[in-house]
DRENDO-1510 file (C-alpha; in Angstrom, 1 decimal, always signed):
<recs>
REC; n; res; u; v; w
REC; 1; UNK; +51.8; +19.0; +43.0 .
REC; 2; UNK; +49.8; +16.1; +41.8 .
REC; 3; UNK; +46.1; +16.5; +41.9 .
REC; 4; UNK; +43.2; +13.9; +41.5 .
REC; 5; UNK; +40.3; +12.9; +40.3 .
REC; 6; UNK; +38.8; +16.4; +39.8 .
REC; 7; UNK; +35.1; +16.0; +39.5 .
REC; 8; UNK; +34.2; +19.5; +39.8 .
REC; 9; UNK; +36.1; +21.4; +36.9 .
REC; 10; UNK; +34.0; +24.7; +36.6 .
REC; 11; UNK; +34.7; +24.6; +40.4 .
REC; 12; UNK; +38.5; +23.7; +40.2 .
REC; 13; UNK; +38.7; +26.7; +37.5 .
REC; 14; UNK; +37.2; +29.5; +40.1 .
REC; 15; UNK; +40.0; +28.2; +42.6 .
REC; 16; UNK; +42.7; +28.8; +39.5 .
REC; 17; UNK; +40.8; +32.2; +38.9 .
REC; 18; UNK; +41.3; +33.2; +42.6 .
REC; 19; UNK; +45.1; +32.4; +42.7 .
REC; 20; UNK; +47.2; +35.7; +43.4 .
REC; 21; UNK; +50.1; +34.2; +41.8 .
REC; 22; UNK; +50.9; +31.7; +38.0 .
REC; 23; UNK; +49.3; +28.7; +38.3 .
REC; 24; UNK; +50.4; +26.4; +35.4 .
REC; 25; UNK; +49.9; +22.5; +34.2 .
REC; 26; UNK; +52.7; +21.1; +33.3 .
REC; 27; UNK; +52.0; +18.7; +30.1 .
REC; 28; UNK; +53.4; +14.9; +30.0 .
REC; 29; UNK; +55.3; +16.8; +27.3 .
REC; 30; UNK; +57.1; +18.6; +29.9 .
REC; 31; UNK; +55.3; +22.0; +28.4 .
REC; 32; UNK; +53.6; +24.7; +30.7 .
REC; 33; UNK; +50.1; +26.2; +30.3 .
REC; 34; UNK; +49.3; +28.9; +32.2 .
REC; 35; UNK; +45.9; +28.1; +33.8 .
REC; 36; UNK; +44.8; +31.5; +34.7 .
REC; 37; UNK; +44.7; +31.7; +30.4 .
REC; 38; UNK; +40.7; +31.4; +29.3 .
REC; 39; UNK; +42.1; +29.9; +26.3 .
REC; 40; UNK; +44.4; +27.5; +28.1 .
REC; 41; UNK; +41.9; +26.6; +30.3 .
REC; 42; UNK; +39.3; +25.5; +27.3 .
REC; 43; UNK; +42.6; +23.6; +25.5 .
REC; 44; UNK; +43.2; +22.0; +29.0 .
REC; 45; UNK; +39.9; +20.9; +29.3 .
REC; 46; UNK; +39.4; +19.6; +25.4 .
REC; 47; UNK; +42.3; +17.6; +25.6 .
REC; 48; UNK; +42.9; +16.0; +29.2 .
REC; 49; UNK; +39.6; +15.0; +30.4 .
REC; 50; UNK; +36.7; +13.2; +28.2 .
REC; 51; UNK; +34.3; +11.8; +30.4 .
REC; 52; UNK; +34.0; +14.7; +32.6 .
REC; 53; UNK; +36.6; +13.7; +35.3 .
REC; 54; UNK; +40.3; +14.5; +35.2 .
REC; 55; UNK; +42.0; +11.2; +36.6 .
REC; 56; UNK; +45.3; +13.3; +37.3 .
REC; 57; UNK; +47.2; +16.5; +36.5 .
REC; 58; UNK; +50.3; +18.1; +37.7 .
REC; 59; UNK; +50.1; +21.6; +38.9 .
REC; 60; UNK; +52.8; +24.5; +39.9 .
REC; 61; UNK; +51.7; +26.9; +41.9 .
REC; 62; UNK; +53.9; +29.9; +42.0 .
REC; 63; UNK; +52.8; +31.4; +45.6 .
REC; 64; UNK; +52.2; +29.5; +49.4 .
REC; 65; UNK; +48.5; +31.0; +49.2 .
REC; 66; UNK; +47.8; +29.7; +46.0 .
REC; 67; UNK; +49.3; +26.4; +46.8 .
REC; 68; UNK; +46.9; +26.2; +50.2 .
REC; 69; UNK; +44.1; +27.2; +48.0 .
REC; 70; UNK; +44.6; +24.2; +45.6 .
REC; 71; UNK; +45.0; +21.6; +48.7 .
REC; 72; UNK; +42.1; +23.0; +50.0 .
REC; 73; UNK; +39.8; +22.4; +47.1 .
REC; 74; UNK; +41.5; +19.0; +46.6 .
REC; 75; UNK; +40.5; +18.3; +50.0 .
REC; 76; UNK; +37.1; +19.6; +50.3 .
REC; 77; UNK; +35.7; +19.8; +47.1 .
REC; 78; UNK; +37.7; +17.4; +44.9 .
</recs>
């Protein structure tokens, strides 16, 4: 899934944290970084974002749940 225009990324990061499943960006690369990663999150966040919004990223969440979860925040709190 595409996401937008996150505004709230300590926020977006306790959604990730909450996800029962592997919740990964995929790169423009094509690579995978598992979000739930401390250390990927940190590289994520160095290297995508430098004016403290992320225009857009592409997620894969692994389970339904965890998918609902990220539409809700994207909805709600985005």
């Amino acid at each position: 899934m595409k996401v937008q225009n996150i505004s709230n990324i300590e926020e977006f990061f306790k959604v990730v944290d909450a996800c029962e499943g592997k919740v990964e960006l995929v790169t423009g690369e094509g690579d995978r970084l598992n979000l739930k990663s401390k250390l990927s999150q940190y590289v994520s966040m160095a290297n995508i974002f430098s004016n403290g919004e992320i225009p857009e990223l592409e997620i894969v969440a692994h389970e339904k749940a965890d998918i609902d979860r990220l539409i809700s925040f994207m909805v709600n709190n985005g």
